[in-house]
N, C-alpha and C positions, 0 to 999 in steps of 0.2 A: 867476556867480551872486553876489547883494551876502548876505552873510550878517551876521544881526542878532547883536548879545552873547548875547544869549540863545541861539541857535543854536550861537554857538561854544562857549559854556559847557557846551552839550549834547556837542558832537562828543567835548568835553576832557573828560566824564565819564565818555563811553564806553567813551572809548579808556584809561580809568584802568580801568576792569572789564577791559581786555584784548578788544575786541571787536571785528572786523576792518572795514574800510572798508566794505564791501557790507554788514555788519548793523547799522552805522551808519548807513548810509542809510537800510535800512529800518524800523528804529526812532525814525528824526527826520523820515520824509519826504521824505528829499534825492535828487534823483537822479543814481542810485548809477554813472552814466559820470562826470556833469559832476564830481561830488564825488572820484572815484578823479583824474580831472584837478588837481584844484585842489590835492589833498595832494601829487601830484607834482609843484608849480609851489614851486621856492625862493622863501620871502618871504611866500606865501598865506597871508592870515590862517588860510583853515582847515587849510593844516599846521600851521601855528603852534599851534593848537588841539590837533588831534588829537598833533603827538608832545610837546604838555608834557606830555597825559594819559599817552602811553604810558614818557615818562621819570620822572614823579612814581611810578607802580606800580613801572617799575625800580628807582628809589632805595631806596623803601619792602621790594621785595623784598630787595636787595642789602644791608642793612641788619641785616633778620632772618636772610639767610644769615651776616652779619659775624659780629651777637652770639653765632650758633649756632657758629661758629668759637674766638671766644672763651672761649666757656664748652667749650671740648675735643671738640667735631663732626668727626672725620675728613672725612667728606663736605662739607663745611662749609670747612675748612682748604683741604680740595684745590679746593673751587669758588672761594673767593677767590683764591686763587693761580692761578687761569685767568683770572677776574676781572682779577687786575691786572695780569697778561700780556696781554692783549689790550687793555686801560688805554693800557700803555707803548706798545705796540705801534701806536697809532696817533696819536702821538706823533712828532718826528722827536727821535733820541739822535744828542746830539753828544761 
């Protein structure tokens, strides 16, 4: 499927609400086999699309859990410390 900027600006805002491939489709129109295809194709623009949406919301989350750390968040502490365990952890340590 050729997918327009516009389209993919769509997928990438979707996927920034957090909203899963199939409700992506059916809120942009796309159909929701070819598209579940395409995000699993490395390189496809509309992965491309879809996981900057889903890594911008990560960031954004993981941010507000940092600050919430900072400022003395037990829960907060201990989720960044998961956070950057699994960071390192896909990583190779030499």
């Amino acid at each position: 499927m050729d997918y327009s900027k516009e389209l993919l600006q769509g997928i990438e805002e979707e996927a920034k609400r957090l909203m899963t491939p199939s409700e992506i489709s059916a809120l942009l129109g796309i159909d929701e086999s070819e598209f579940i295809d395409d995000i699993n194709t490395m390189g496809h623009p509309a992965r491309i699309a879809f996981f900057h949406g889903v890594a911008t919301t990560a960031r954004e989350i993981r941010e507000d859990i940092r600050d919430a750390a900072r400022a003395g968040s037990p829960f907060s502490v201990s989720e960044c410390l998961s956070l950057m365990e699994r960071q390192l952890s896909s990583v190779t340590m030499i």
